[in-house]
PLY file of the C-alpha trace (Angstrom):
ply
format ascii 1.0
element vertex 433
property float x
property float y
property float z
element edge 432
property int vertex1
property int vertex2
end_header
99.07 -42.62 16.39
98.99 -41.61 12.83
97.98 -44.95 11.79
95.16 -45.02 13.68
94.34 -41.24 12.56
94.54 -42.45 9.31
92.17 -45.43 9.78
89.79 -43.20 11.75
89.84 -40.90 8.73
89.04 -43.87 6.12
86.12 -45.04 8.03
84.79 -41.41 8.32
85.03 -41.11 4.69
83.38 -44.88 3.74
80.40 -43.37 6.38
79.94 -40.14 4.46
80.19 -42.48 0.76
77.57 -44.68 2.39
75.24 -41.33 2.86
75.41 -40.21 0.06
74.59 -42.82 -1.98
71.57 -44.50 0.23
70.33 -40.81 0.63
70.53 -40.85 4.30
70.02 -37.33 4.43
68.50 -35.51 7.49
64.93 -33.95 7.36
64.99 -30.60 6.03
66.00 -28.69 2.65
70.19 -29.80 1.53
71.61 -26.54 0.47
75.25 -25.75 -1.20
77.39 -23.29 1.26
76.23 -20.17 -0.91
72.36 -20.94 0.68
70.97 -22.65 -2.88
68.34 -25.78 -2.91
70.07 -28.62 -3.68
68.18 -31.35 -4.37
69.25 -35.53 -5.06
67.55 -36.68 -8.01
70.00 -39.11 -8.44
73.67 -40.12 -6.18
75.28 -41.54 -9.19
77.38 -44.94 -10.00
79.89 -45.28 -7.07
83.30 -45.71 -8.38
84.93 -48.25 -6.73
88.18 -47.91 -8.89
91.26 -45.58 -8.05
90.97 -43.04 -10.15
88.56 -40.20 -11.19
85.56 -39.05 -8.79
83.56 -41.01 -6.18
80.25 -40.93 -8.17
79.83 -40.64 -11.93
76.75 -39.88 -13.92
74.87 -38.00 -10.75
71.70 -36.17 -11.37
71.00 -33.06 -9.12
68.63 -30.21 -9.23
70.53 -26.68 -7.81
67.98 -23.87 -7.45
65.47 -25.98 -9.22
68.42 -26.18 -12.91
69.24 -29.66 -13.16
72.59 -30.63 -13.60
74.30 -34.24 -14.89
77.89 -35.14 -13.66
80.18 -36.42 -11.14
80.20 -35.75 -7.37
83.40 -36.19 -5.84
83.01 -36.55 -1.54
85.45 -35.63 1.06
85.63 -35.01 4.94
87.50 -31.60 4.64
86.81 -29.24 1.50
90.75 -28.68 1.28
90.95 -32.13 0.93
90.03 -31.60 -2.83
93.39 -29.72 -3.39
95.14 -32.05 -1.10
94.93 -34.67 -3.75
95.39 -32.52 -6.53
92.00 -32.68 -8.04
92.61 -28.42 -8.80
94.91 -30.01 -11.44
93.02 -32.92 -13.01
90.53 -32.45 -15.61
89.17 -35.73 -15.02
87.49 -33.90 -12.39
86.66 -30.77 -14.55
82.64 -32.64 -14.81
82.20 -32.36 -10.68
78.85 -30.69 -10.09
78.97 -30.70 -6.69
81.71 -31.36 -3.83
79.89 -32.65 -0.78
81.95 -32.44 2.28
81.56 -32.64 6.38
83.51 -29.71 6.37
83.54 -26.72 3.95
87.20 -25.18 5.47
87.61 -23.46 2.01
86.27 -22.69 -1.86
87.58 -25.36 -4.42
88.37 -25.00 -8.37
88.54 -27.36 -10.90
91.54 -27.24 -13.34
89.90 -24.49 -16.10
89.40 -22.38 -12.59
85.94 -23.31 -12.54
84.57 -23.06 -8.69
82.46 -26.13 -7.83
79.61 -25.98 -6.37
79.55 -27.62 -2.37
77.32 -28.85 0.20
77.70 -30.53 3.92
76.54 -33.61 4.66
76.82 -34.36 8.30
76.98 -38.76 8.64
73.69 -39.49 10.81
74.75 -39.85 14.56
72.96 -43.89 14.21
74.81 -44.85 11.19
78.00 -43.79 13.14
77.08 -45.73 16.19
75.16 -48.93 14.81
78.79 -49.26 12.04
80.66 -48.66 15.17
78.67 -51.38 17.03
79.56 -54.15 13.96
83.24 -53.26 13.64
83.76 -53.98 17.32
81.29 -56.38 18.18
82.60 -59.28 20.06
80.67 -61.85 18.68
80.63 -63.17 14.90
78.91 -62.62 12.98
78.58 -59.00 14.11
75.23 -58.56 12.73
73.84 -61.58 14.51
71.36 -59.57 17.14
69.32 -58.35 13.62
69.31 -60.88 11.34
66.16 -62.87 12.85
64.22 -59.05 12.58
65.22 -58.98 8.39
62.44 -60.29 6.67
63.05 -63.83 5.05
62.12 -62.65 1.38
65.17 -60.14 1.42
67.46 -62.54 3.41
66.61 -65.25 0.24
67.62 -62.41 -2.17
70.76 -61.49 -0.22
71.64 -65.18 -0.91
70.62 -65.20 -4.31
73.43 -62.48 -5.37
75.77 -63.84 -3.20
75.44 -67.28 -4.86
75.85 -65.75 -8.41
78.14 -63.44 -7.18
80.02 -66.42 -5.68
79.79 -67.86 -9.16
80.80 -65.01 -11.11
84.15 -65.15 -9.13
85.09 -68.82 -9.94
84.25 -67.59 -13.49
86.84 -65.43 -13.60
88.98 -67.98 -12.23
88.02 -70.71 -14.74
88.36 -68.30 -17.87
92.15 -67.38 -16.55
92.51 -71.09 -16.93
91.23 -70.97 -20.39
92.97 -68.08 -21.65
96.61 -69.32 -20.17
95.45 -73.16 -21.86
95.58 -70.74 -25.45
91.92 -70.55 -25.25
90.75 -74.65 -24.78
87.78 -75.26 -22.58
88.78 -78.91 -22.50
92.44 -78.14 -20.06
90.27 -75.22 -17.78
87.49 -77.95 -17.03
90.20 -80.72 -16.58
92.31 -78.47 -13.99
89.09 -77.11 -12.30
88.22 -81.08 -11.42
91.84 -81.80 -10.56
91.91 -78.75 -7.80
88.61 -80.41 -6.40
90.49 -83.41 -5.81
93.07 -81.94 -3.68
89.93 -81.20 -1.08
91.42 -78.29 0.15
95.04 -78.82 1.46
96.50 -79.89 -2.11
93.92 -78.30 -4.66
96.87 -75.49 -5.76
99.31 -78.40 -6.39
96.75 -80.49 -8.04
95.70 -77.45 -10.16
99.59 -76.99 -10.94
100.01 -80.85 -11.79
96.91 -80.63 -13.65
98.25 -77.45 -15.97
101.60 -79.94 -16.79
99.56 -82.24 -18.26
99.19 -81.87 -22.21
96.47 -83.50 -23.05
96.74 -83.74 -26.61
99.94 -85.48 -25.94
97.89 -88.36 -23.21
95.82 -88.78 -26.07
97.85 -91.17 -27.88
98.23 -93.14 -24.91
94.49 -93.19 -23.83
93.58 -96.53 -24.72
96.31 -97.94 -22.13
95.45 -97.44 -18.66
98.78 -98.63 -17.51
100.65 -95.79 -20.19
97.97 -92.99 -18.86
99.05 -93.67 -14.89
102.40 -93.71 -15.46
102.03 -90.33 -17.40
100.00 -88.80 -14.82
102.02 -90.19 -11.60
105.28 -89.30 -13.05
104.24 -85.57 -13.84
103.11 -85.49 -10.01
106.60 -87.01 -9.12
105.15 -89.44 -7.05
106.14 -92.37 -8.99
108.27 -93.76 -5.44
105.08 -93.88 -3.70
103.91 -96.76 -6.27
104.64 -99.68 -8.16
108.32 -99.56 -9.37
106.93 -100.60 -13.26
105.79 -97.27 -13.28
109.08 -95.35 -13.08
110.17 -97.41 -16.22
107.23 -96.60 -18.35
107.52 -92.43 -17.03
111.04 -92.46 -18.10
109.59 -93.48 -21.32
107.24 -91.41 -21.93
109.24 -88.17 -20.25
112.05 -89.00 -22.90
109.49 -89.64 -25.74
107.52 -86.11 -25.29
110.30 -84.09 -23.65
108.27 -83.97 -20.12
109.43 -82.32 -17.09
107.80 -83.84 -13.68
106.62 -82.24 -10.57
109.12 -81.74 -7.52
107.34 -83.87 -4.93
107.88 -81.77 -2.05
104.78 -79.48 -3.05
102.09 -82.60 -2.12
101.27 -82.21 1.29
100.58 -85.67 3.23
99.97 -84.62 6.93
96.94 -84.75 8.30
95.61 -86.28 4.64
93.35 -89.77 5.22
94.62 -92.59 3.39
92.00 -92.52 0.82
92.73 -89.17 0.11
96.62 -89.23 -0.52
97.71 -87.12 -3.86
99.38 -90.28 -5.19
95.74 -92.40 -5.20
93.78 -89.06 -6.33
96.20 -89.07 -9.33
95.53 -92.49 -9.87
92.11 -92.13 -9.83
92.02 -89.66 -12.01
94.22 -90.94 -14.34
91.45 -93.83 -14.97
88.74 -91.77 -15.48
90.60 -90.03 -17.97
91.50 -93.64 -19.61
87.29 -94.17 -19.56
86.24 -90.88 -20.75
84.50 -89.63 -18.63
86.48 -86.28 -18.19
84.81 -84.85 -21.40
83.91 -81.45 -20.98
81.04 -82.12 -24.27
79.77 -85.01 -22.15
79.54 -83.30 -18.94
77.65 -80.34 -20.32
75.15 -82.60 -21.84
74.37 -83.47 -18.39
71.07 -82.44 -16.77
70.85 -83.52 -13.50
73.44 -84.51 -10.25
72.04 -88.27 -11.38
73.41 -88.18 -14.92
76.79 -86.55 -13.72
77.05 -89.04 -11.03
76.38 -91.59 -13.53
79.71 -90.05 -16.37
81.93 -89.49 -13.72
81.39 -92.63 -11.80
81.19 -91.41 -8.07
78.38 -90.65 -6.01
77.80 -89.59 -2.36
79.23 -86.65 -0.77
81.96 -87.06 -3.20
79.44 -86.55 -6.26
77.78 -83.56 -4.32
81.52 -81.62 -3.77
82.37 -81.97 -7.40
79.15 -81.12 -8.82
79.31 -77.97 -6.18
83.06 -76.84 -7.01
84.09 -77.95 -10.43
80.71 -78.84 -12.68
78.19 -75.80 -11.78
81.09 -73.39 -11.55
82.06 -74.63 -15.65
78.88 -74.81 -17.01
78.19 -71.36 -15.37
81.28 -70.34 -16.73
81.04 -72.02 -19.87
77.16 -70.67 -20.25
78.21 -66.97 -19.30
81.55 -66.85 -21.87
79.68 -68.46 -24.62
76.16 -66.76 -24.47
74.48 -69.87 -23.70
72.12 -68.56 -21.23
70.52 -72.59 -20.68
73.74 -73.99 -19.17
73.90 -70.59 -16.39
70.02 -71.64 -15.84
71.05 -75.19 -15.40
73.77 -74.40 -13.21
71.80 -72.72 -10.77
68.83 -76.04 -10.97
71.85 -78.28 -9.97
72.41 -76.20 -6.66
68.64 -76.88 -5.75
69.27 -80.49 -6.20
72.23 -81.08 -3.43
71.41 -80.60 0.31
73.53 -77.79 2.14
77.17 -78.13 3.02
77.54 -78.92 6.24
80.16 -76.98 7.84
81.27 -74.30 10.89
80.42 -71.47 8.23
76.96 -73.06 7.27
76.15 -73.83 11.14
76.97 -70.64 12.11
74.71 -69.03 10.02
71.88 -71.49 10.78
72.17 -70.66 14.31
71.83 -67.36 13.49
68.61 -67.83 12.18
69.29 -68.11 8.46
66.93 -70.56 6.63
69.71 -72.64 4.28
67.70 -75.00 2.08
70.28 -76.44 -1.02
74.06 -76.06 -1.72
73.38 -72.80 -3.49
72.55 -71.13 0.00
75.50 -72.71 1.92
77.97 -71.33 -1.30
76.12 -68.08 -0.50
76.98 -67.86 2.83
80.67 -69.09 2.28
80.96 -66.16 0.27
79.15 -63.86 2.72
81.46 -64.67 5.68
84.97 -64.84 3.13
84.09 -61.83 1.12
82.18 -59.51 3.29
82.39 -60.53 7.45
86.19 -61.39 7.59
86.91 -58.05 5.60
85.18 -56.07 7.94
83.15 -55.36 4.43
79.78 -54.22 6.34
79.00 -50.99 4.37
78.77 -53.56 0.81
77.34 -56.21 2.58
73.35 -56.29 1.57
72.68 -56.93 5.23
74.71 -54.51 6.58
73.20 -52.51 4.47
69.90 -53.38 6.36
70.71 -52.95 9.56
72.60 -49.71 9.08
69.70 -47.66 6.74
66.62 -49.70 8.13
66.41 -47.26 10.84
66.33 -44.08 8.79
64.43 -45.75 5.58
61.48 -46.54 8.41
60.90 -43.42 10.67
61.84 -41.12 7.62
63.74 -38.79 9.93
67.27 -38.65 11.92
66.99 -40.01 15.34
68.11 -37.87 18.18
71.88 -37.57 18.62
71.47 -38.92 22.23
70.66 -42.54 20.57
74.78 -43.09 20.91
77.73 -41.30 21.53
80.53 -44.14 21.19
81.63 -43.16 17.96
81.99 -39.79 18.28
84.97 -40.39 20.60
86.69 -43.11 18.70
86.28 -41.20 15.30
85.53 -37.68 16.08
84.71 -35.13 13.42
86.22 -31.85 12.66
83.12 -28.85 13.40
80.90 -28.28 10.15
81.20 -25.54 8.03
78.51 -23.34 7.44
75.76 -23.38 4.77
0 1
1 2
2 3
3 4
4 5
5 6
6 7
7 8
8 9
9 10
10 11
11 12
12 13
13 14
14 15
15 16
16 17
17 18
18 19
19 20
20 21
21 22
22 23
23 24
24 25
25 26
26 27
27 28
28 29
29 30
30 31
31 32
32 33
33 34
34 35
35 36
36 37
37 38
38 39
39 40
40 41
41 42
42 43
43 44
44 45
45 46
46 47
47 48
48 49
49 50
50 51
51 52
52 53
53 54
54 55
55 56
56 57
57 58
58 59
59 60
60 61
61 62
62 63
63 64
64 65
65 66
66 67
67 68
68 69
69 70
70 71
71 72
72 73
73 74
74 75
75 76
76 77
77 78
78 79
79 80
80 81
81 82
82 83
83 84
84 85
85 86
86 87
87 88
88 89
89 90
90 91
91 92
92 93
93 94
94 95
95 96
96 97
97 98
98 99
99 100
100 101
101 102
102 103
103 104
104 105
105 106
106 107
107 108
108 109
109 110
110 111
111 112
112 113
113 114
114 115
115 116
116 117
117 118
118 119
119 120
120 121
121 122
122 123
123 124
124 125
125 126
126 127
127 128
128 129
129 130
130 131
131 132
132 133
133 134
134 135
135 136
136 137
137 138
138 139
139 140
140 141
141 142
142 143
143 144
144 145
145 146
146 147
147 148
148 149
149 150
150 151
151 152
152 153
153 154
154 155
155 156
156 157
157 158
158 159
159 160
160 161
161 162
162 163
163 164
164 165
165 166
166 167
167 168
168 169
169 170
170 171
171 172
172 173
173 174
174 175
175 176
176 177
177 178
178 179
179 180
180 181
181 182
182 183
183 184
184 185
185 186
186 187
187 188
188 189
189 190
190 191
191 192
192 193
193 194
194 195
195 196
196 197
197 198
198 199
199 200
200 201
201 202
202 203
203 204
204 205
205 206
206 207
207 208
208 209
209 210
210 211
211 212
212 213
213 214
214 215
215 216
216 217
217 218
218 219
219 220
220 221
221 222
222 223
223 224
224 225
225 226
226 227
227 228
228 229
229 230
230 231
231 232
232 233
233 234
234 235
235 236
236 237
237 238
238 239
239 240
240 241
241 242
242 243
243 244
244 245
245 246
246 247
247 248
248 249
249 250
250 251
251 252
252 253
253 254
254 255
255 256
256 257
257 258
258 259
259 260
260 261
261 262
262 263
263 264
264 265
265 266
266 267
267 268
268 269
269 270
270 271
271 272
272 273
273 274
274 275
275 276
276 277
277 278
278 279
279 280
280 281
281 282
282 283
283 284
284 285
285 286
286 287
287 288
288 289
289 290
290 291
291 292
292 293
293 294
294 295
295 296
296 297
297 298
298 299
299 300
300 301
301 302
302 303
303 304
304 305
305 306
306 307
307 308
308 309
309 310
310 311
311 312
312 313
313 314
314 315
315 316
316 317
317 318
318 319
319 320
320 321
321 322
322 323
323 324
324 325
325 326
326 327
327 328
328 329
329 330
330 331
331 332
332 333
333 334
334 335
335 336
336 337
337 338
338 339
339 340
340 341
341 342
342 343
343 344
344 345
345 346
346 347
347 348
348 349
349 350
350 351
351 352
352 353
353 354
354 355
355 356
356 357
357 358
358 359
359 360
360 361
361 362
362 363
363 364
364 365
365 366
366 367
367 368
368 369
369 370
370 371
371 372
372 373
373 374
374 375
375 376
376 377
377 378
378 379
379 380
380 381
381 382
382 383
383 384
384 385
385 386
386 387
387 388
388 389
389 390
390 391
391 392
392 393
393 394
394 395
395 396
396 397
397 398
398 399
399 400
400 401
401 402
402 403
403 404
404 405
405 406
406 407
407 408
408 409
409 410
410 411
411 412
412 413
413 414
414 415
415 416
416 417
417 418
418 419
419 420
420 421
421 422
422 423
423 424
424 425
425 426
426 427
427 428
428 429
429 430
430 431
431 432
């Protein structure tokens, strides 16, 4: 029971965050509990960080003096002292405390009292957020989407594809930064995760990290010498020729290597063609032909000429190009303030046809237009970071079909429009104004 006090309480809270920043405020004149004009002339930068209040940098307008600071939010006024905010000076710049319920007067910690208003969460915002968490089918949002207009869909999936981006940057840089800063090891492990496809890209990234590649250098003229390095890190030298063993004992004793325990390659369910063992191989001659240069792939300016340095083509081509090259040069471009390669990036999506997947179908059915690769990443990210997270209130199209309402008709529809939530999440009588 307290759990699920708890988690009615967070929602609550998210709802009253949600109106205050998207101003869904009802008709009339907002006024602090002392009967002065408040008016919004700006909600602020939402914090989405642990510590310090909800909204920094607000601009208000009390009694018509305008005021610049934060605006911490809560459900109950006491709430403030609750967390100990009386105490904290980081909250000693709150202009105003907004509230669903003003039980009591707060203070900051120089004894200051802060100035509060109620905000009561719009009866439809309660009941359409209500509707999405417990929906029964998925995506939750599936009844609107055909009624959002296609220009603002596209945009959605413009941010979500750089935003989509931006995340696999951070992931390539780590790479970088823990390969003491070379380019050349992140944009070798980034295309040795894509060739575990899913099942083994963490131990392929691993394997990947345990090669030293200034070390394979000296052998990189000898295919044979380069295979057995490769296939002996991975520990897989049982699964081929025996010759290979002998030359990885070689080498191991030469540069003081430690190999791979083999249990981490998984082989179940894994087509022939696709066994670690033969991925290794493979890459260990493309490696021996050069045509893992990070230089050389970012001189690259179309799928064609990547195609044509790496030496695939197909699908194949068009799942590297999506998950290793575009996410480097993005990453690449962004770190190194080479705005052409981020441009180029994004012309390389345009060029490969959607994904084709149970995500990318679902969508489509849906009603989502999905034109390139770009839009398909987008709406990976949409379901992984946003509909499986029960992340509606950040989602751009949650965002529609929760405000469109009230950003249309300009006014709060009548509380008999829903009643659902109020049971499941009640809220505590307002205080008075």
């Amino acid at each position: 029971m307290r759990k699920y006090l708890y988690l009615c309480q967070l929602i609550m809270e998210k709802l009253l965050h949600y109106t205050w920043k998207h101003r869904l405020y009802p008709l009339g004149t907002l006024a602090t509990t002392d009967d002065k004009t408040v008016e919004v002339i700006d909600p602020g930068l939402h914090n989405r960080g642990d510590a310090g209040p909800d909204f920094f940098n607000a601009k208000i307008r009390v009694n018509g003096t305008e005021w610049v600071g934060n605006v911490e939010l809560h459900l109950k006024a006491s709430d403030w002292f609750r967390h100990g905010h009386d105490r904290d000076s980081a909250y000693d710049n709150v202009i105003l405390h907004v509230v669903t319920e003003a039980d009591m007067e707060v203070t900051t910690s120089s004894g200051r009292v802060v100035p509060q208003m109620v905000l009561t969460i719009p009866e439809r915002l309660r009941t359409d957020y209500e509707h999405l968490l417990h929906q029964d089918k998925y995506p939750p949002c599936y009844e609107r989407i055909p009624d959002i207009p296609k220009v603002k869909t596209h945009m959605f999936m413009s941010a979500l594809q750089t935003e989509r981006l931006e995340r696999k940057t951070r992931e390539i840089v780590k790479r970088m930064k823990d390969s003491r800063g070379s380019w050349e090891d992140a944009y070798f492990q980034t295309l040795a995760r894509n060739f575990g496809f899913g099942i083994n890209s963490e131990a392929f990234e691993t394997w990947a990290m345990t090669i030293d590649l200034n070390k394979a250098a000296h052998h990189r003229d000898d295919l044979f010498q380069i295979e057995a390095l490769f296939i002996g890190q991975a520990g897989l030298t049982d699964r081929v020729d025996e010759r290979y063993a002998r030359e990885y004992a070689y080498l191991q004793k030469k540069f003081g290597l430690h190999p791979m325990k083999p249990a981490i390659w998984k082989y179940l369910r894994t087509r022939p063609q696709n066994f670690p063992h033969v991925r290794v191989m493979e890459l260990a001659r493309m490696y021996h032909e050069q045509r893992t240069g990070l230089s050389q792939m970012l001189d690259c300016k179309d799928v064609k000429a990547i195609g044509k340095l790496l030496g695939v083509k197909g699908s194949k081509l068009d799942l590297i190009v999506i998950n290793t090259v575009i996410p480097i040069m993005f990453a690449y471009g962004r770190e190194n303030g080479k705005e052409a390669l981020c441009e180029r990036a994004f012309d390389l999506f345009e060029e490969i046809k959607p994904e084709d997947n149970n995500i990318v179908r679902m969508w489509q059915e849906c009603g989502l237009q999905v034109r390139n690769a770009g839009d398909s990443q987008a709406l990976i990210q949409l379901k992984k970071e946003y509909c499986d997270k029960k992340e509606c209130l950040r989602c751009r199209i949650g965002r529609e079909v929760l405000t469109t309402p009230f950003l249309s008709c300009g006014h709060p529809l009548p509380s008999s429009f829903g009643t659902a939530i109020s049971s499941t999440f009640p809220v505590k009588g307002q205080g008075s104004r």
